[in-house]
C-alpha positions, 0 to 999 in steps of 0.5 A: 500500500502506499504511504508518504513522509509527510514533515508536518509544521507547526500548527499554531503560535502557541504550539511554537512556544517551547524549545521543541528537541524533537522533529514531528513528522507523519509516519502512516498517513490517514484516509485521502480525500478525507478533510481535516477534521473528518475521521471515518473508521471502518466503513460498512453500508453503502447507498448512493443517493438522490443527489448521486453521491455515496452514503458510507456509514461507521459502527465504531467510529459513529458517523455517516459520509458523503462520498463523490466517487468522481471527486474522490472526496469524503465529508461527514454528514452526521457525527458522533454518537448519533451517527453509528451505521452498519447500513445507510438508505435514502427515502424518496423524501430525502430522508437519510436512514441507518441502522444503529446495529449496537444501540439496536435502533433504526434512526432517521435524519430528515431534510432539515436535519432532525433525527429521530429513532423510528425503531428501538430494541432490536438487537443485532438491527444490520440491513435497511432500505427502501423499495422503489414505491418508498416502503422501508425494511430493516431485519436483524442479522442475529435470531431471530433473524427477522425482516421487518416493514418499518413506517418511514414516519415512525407512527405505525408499528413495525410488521414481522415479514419473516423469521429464521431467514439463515443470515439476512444482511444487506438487501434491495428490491427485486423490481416486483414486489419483493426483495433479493436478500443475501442469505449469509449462514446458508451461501445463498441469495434469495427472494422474498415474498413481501406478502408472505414472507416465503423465501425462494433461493435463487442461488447458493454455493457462495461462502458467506454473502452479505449484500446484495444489490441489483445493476441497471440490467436488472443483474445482481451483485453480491460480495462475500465477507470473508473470502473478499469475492465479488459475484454476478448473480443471474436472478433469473437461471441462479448462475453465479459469475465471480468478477474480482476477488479483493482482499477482505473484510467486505462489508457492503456494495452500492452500483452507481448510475453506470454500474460500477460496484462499489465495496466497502472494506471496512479494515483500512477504510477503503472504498473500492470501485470495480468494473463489472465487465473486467473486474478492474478494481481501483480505490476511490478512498483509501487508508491505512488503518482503521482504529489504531489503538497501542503500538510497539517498536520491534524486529519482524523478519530480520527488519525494524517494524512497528506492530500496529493494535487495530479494531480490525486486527493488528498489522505491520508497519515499516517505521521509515516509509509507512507503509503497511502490511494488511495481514490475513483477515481475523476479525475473532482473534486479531482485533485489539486495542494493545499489543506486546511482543517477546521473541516468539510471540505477540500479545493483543487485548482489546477493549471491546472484547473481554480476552487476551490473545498470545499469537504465535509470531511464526505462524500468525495463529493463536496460541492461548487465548483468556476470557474474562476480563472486564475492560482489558487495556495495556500489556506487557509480555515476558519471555517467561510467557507472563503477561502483565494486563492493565484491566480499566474495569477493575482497576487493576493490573493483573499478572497472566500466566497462560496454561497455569492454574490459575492462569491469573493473579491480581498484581495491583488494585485499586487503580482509577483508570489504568491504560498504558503499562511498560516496563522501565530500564531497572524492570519494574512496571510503569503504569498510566491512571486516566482518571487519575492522571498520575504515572506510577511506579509498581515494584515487580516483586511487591507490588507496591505503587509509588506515585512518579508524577500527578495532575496529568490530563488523562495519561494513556499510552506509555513508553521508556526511553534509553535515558529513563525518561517516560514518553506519555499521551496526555490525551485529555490535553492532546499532548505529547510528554517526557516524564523523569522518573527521579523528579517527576518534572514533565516536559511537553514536546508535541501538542495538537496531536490529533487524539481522542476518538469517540469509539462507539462501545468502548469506555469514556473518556478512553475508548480506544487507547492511544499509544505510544512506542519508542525506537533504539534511536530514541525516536518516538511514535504515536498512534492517533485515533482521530485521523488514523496516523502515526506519528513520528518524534526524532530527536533533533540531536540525531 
């Protein structure tokens, strides 16, 4: 994938004001076409438009874009929290439509911009759309994997169409009637009767469809999630037709007016435009990263390389080009918040996810994987195979020992909001409180706290220099800082960063961790969750 090296000024007068020993420049570059300010993570549904536009939406990072796919240029639509889509429709009104599949609602934003929920209390609430005469249906992709009809105005109860459908997902109208649907636990597209609620399999054999829409011929395409296959599908004979295979997670498609598919993968925040007729693929939006969370600096194949913590799973990252490896998609296993490394294995939590996973780093498979924490943060891995685990829901710091019994201890409690921990040259652990806003010391044997420096604005991610100096993600002041360790003295060395996320499901005011990791030559990188970059710190003296 491309990325460039981006030198980045000063951003401000105020942001000049110290004697700044380090050099600021962007590593893995964020989404083209996106404003400043604006930042997707992780697009799924897809609709174009009255206006000829493409209406992209985001679970995770809530909101709702418009994209011209001519202009390749992205603008945000409906924000935080409100916005959080898995599935986008327009209404013959102009009323714009979604699925708010955590928050189990169907929500509308109408043309003078009021939002309202026509649907609560649906758990799993994924697809939704409109037929050609304005009727409105929306089903759950979870049992009991129902459709329903939906009033457009919110006024009539909704009416069960059909129950037990084998993974209903994102669909459109047949043109008579009815409505193709993508039957994702079955490998099936089918048609269902409006009336009845009878579906009739058109075509099956597929992996895992999961959207399904239908070109100006009146053929269909669809796309399956984990194999990335992009069909033609005959409604008429059943024959399916791959067209292009691209790299999944594939969430969702659209055909604009001249009948290029578009698909949305999710994991880089990507929107990708196919040729029907060739298969062609080009991005129309593209990224990187989808929700970086911590980082760390290590050897990976004999090179320098940042592993990079994602929702959609972590990846690799040259440190010097930026660029970046998509690994094999796996969505149960790799999508993480924190990452620590040994010699032969990777460590991932994630906050969304109650478990720790220990990935062999040879193959990329899972090796142990523990459940039950509450709100798993920063790790730290030894080559003993014990894990040192933040958990912010119970302010704790536990120690993990995978394939003992038991498998976990309680190090250190009483914690108010702990995040980042690492260890320090001397080898004892030092850990960040959010809520708190204090860096400690915690002796490895004892576990005894001793505070190194307070009044913090929400210290998150946290890494130690050659020196001993504490590098810190002030994230509450989006800044950058140095703590000494002796004196507590605090040096600011960035500000701005572009920190700070909302993340939908994820704990307030954290929500996804910002992290922070240091090179052998002193250099410092940072994750930033608003724009999806990281960042680099040089020391001028280098």
């Amino acid at each position: 994938m491309r990325s460039v090296l981006l030198a980045v000024g000063v951003l401000s007068v105020a942001a000049s004001a110290f004697a700044n020993p380090y050099e600021r420049s962007v590593v893995v570059t964020g989404i083209n076409g996106a404003a400043p300010g604006i930042s997707p993570h992780g697009f799924t549904g897809l609709n174009f438009g009255h206006d000829a536009k493409l209406y992209a939406g985001s679970v995770i990072g809530p909101g709702i874009y418009r994209v011209d796919v001519a202009q390749r240029t992205i603008e945000q639509v409906v924000g935080a929290p409100e916005g959080e889509a898995d599935d986008v429709a327009m209404g013959p009104d102009g009323s714009l439509v979604w699925t708010a599949i955590l928050s189990g609602e169907l929500r509308a934003r109408r043309p003078d911009g009021t939002i309202t929920v026509l649907e609560k209390n649906l758990a799993m609430i994924n697809p939704v759309n409109f037929t050609a005469d304005g009727r409105l249906f929306t089903g759950q992709i979870g049992a009991p994997d129902t459709l329903f009809e939906v009033d457009p105005a919110g006024k009539k109860p909704r009416r069960v169409i059909a129950t037990g459908m084998g993974g209903i997902n994102a669909f459109v109208d047949d043109g008579g009637g009815g409505l193709f649907v993508p039957l994702a636990e079955k490998g099936a597209i089918g048609r269902v009767n409006l009336t009845t609620g009878a579906v009739t399999i058109i075509a099956d054999g597929l992996s895992q469809p999961v959207s399904v829409k239908r070109d100006s011929h009146g053929g269909l395409a669809t796309i399956d999630w984990t194999t990335g296959r992009v069909y033609h599908v005959n409604a008429a004979s059943g024959e399916t037709k791959r067209i292009a295979t691209v790299p999944p997670p594939l969430d969702n498609l659209a055909i604009g007016p001249d009948d290029t598919i578009y698909v949305s993968r999710p994991s880089d925040n990507s929107i990708i435009a196919i040729n029907p007729d060739s298969g062609a693929q080009q991005p129309i939006i593209q990224g990187e990263l989808a929700a970086p969370g911590g980082l760390v600096f290590t050897q990976q194949g004999g090179k320098d390389t940042l592993i990079v913590s994602d929702a959609y799973g972590y990846r690799y990252a040259d440190p010097v080009t930026g660029s970046v490896e998509l690994l094999p998609f796996d969505l149960a296993t790799n999508a993480s918040s924190a990452v620590a490394v040994t010699t032969n294995s990777i460590v991932l939590s994630y906050v969304r996810r109650p478990a720790v996973v220990v990935i062999d780093r040879a193959t990329g498979r899972a090796r142990y994987t523990l459940n039950g924490f509450k709100v798993p943060m920063g790790v730290v891995a030894e080559e003993s195979g014990d894990i040192f685990l933040a958990d912010y829901g119970t302010g704790e710091i536990l120690k993990l020992t995978p394939g003992a019994t038991p498998d976990r201890v309680v190090f250190v409690s009483g914690l108010q909001g702990p995040v980042g921990i690492a260890r320090s040259n001397d080898g004892q652990l030092i850990a960040s409180e959010a809520i708190s806003g204090t860096v400690s010391r915690v002796d490895v044997t004892t576990g005894a706290k001793a505070v190194i420096a307070r009044e913090l604005a929400q210290p998150e991610g946290i890494a130690i220099l050659a020196n001993g100096k504490i590098a810190v993600a002030e994230v509450g002041a989006r800044k950058l800082s140095l703590i000494d360790p002796t004196t507590g003295a605090k040096e600011t060395i960035a500000d701005y960063l572009p920190v700070g996320q909302m993340f939908t499901r994820s704990p307030a005011p954290v929500f996804m961790p910002t992290g922070v990791t240091t090179a052998k030559d002193g250099s410092i990188f940072v994750t930033c969750d608003v724009d999806n970059t990281v960042l680099k710190f040089t020391p001028k003296n280098n």
